[in-house]
C-alpha positions as CSV (number, residue, x, y, z in Angstrom):
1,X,0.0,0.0,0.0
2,X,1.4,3.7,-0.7
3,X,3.2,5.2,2.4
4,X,2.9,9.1,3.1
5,X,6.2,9.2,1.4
6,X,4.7,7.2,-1.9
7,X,1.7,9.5,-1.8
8,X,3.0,13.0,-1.9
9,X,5.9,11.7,-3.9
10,X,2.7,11.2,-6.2
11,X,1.5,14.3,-5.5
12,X,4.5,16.3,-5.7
13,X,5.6,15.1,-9.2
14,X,2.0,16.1,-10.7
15,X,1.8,19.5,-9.3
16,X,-0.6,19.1,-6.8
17,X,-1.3,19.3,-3.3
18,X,-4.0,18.2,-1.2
19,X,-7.5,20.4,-1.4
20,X,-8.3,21.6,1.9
21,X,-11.9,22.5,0.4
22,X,-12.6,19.2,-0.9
23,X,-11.2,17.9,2.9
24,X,-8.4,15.6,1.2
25,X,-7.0,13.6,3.4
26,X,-5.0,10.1,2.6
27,X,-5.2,7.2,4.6
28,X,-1.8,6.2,5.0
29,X,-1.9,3.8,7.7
30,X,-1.3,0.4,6.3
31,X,-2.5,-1.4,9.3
32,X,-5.5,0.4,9.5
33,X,-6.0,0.3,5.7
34,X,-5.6,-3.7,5.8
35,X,-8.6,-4.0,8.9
36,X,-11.1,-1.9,7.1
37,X,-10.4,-4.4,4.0
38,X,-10.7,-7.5,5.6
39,X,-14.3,-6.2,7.8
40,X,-15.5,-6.9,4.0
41,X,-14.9,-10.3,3.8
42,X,-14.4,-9.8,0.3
43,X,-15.1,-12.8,-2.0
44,X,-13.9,-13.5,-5.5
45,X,-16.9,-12.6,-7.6
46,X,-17.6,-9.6,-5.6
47,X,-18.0,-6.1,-7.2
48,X,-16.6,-3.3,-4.4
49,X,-17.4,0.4,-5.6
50,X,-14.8,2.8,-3.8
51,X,-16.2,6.2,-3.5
52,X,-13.5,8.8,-3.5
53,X,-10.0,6.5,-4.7
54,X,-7.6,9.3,-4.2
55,X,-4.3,7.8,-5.6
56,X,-5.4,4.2,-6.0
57,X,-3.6,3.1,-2.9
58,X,-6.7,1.4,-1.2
59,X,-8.1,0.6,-5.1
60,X,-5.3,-1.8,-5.5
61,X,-6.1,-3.9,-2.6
62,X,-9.4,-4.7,-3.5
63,X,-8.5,-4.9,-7.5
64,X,-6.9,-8.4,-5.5
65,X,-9.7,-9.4,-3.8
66,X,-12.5,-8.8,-5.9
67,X,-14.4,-9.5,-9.5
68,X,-14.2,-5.7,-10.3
69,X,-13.7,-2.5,-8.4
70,X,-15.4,0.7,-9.8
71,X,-13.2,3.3,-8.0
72,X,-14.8,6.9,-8.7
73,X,-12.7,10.1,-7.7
74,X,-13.9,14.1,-8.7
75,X,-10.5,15.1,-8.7
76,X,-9.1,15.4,-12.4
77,X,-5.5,15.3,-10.7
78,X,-6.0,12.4,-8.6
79,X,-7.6,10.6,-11.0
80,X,-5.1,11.0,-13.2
81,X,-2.7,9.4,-10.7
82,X,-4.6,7.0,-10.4
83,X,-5.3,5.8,-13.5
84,X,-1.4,5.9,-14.3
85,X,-1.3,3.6,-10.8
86,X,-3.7,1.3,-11.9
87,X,-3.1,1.0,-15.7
88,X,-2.6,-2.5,-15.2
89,X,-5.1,-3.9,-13.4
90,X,-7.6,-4.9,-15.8
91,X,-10.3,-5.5,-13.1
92,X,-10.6,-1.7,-12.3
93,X,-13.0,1.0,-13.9
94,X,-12.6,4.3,-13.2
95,X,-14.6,7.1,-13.4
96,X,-13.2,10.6,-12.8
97,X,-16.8,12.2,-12.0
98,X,-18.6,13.8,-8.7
99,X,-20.7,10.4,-6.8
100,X,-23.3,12.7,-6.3
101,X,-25.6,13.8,-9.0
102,X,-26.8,16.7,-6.6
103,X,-26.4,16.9,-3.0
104,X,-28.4,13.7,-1.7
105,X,-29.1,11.4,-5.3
106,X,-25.9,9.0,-6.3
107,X,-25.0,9.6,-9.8
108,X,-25.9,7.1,-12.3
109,X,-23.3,6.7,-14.3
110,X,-21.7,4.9,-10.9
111,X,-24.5,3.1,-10.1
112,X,-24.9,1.6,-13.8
113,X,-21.1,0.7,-14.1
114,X,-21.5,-1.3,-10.7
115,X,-24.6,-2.9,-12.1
116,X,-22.7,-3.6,-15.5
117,X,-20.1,-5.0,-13.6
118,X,-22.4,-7.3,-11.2
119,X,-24.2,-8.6,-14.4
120,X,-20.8,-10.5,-15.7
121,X,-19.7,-11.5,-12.0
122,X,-22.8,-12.4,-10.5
123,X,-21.7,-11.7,-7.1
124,X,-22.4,-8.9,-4.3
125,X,-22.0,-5.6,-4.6
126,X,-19.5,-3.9,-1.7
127,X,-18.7,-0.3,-0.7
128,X,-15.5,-0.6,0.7
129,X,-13.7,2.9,1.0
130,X,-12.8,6.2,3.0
131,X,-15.6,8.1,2.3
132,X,-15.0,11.9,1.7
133,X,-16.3,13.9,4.2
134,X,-19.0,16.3,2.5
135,X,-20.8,13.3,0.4
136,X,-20.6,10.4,3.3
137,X,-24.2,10.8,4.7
138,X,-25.8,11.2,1.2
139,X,-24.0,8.8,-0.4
140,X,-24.5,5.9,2.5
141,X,-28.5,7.3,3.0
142,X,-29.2,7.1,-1.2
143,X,-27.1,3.3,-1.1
144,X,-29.7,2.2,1.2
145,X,-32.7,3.6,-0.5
146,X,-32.0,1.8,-3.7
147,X,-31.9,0.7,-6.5
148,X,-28.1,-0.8,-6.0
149,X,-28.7,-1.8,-2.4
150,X,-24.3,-3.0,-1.5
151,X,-24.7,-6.1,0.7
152,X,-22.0,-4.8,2.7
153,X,-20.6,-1.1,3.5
154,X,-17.2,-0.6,5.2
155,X,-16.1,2.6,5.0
156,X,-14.0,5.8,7.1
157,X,-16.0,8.6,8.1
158,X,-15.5,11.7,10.6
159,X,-16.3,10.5,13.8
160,X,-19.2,12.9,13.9
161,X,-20.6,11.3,11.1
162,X,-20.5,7.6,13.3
163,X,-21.5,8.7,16.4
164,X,-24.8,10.2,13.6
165,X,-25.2,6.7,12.7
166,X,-25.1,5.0,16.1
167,X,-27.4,7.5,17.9
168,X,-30.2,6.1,19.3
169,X,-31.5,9.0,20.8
170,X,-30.4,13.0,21.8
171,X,-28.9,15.8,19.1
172,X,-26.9,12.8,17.2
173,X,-30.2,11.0,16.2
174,X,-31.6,12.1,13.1
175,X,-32.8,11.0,9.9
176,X,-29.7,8.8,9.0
177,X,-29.8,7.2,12.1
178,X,-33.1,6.0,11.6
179,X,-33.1,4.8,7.6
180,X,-29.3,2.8,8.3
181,X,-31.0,1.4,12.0
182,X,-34.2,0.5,10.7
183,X,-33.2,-1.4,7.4
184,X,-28.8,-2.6,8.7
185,X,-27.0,-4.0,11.3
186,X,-23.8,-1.7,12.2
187,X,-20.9,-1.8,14.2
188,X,-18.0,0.5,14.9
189,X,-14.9,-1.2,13.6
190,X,-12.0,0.9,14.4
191,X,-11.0,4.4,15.9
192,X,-9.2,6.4,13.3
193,X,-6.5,8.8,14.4
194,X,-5.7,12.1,12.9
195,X,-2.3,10.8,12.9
196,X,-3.3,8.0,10.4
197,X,-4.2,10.3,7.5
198,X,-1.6,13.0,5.6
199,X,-2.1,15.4,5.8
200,X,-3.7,15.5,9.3
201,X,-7.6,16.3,9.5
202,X,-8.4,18.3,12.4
203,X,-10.8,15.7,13.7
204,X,-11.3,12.6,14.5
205,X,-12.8,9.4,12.2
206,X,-13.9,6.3,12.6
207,X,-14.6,2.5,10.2
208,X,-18.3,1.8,10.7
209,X,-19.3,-2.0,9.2
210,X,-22.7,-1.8,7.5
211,X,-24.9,-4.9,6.8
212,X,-28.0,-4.2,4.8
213,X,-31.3,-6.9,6.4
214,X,-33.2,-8.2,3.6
215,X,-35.8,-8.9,6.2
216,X,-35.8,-5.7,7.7
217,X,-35.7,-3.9,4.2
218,X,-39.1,-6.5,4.0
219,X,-40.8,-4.9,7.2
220,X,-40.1,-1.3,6.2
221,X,-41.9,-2.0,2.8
222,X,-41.3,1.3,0.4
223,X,-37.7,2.3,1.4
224,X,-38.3,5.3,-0.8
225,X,-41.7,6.2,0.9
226,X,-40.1,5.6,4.9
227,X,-36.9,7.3,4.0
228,X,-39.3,10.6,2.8
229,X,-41.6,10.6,5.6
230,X,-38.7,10.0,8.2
231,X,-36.7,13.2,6.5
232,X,-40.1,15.4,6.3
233,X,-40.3,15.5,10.0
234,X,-36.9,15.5,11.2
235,X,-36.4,19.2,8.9
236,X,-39.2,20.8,11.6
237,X,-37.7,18.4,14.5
238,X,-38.2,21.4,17.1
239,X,-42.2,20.9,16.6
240,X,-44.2,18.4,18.0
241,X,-45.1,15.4,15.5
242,X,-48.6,15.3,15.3
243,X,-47.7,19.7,14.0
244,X,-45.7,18.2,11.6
245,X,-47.9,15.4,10.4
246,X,-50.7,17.3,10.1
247,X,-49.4,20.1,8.0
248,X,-47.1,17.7,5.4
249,X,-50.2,14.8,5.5
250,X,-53.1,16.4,7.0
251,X,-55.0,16.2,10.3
252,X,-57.2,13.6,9.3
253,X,-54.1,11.3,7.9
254,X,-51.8,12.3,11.4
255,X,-54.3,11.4,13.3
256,X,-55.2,8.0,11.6
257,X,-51.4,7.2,11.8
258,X,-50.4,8.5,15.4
259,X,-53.6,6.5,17.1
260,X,-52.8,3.0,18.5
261,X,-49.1,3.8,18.5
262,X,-48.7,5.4,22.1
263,X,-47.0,8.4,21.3
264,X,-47.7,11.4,23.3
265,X,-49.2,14.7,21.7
266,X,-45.7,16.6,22.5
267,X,-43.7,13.6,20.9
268,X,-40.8,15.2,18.9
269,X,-38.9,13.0,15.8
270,X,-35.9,12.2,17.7
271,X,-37.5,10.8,20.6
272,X,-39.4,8.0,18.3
273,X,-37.5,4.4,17.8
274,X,-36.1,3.5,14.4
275,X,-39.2,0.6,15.0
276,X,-41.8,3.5,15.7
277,X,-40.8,5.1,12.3
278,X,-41.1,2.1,10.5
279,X,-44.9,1.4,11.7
280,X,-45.2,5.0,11.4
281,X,-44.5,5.8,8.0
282,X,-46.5,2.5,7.2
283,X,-49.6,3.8,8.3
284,X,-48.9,6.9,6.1
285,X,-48.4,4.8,3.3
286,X,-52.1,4.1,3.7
């Protein structure tokens, strides 16, 4: 894997520097680099998609592993680094184009060269990667809407962004803690020190392990229809939710969907279980 050394050697000789404003930051830390690979249990036929490739370091570990990689990166430098890195691995696509479309829809140019790529391997399809900063939330909420749902997500993300998608309750809690909660398993794989990326971010990360449930993914019925309602009320999460209900459904429709369910008149989104949502947003479903 490319060292600190190898990487702004890279850098250097292209004329380029790492973007503060795009929050560049390499992971350099082989270790830690090797344990957020293996928490993918990567299998031969697999398809991994890495979201934001950099200089192909963690690209060419998977490329190993896996059926194909589709590594996207924005960066026309860095993806020209890259594709001189990874000119020989025949098992790599890479697209040198923003994941996002807009701010919370993947673009589809990614999500049909993973699809492309799944047809001929007939395996899973993996996010393995260390997601940048500004499109992590997004990018994992719109992965778990559809219609390229990865069976596994292992990725590095500020801290704040973890703690976001363990919160079970308080100012943490929010709409991306209930869509990956209500439809994934998740665990916290690894603390990830400043000290582990160059140059040095000024907080701290963390690898989060995300397992898509088909079963729960079953119970919450419309994805796209939960993951709207549960977004609609956390945007007014300072009123109560029969306000909100009743001005984005209607009184009649709130108060259909709120009886039975044993929330209080004063209830507020954040203080409803990801299991509450899911009933919830069924009964608005009609």
């Amino acid at each position: 894997m490319q060292t600190q050394t190898t990487v702004r050697s890279l850098l250097t000789a292209a004329g380029l520097r790492p973007n503060k404003r795009l929050g560049q930051h390499f992971l350099v830390d082989g270790n830690l680099m090797r344990k957020l690979v293996a928490s993918a249990e990567i299998r031969h036929d697999d398809v991994v998609l890495e979201v934001g490739c950099g200089t192909g370091s963690l690209t060419q570990e998977l490329a190993g592993l896996a059926a194909a990689v589709v590594a996207v990166e924005a960066d026309p430098g860095l993806a020209d680094i890259a594709a001189r890195e990874l000119t020989e691995l025949a098992n790599v696509r890479l697209l040198q184009l923003d994941a996002l479309r807009s701010k919370t829809r993947i673009e589809p140019r990614v999500l049909d060269a993973v699809a492309e790529a799944r047809q001929r391997s007939g395996g899973r399809v993996l996010l393995v990667a260390n997601l940048p900063y500004q499109i992590a939330s997004p990018l994992v909420a719109d992965l778990l809407v559809g219609p390229v749902v990865p069976g596994r997500m292992c990725f590095t993300v500020q801290k704040e962004v973890g703690d976001r998608l363990l919160a079970r309750s308080g100012g943490d809690y929010g709409p991306l803690s209930v869509i990956v909660q209500a439809t994934s398993d998740l665990e916290r794989i690894a603390a990830v020190p400043p000290q582990a990326f160059w140059p040095r971010p000024a907080v701290e990360s963390v690898m989060i392990r995300l397992d898509p449930r088909p079963e729960r993914r079953q119970a919450v019925g419309d994805v796209v229809h939960f993951a709207g309602v549960v977004k609609t009320c956390f945007l007014h999460r300072r009123k109560t939710l029969a306000h909100i209900l009743a001005a984005a459904y209607g009184p009649d429709a709130a108060t259909d969907a709120l009886g039975g369910l044993d929330v209080e008149a004063r209830t507020r989104p954040e203080q409803l279980s990801p299991e509450v949502w899911v009933e919830l947003a069924r009964r608005l479903a009609g």
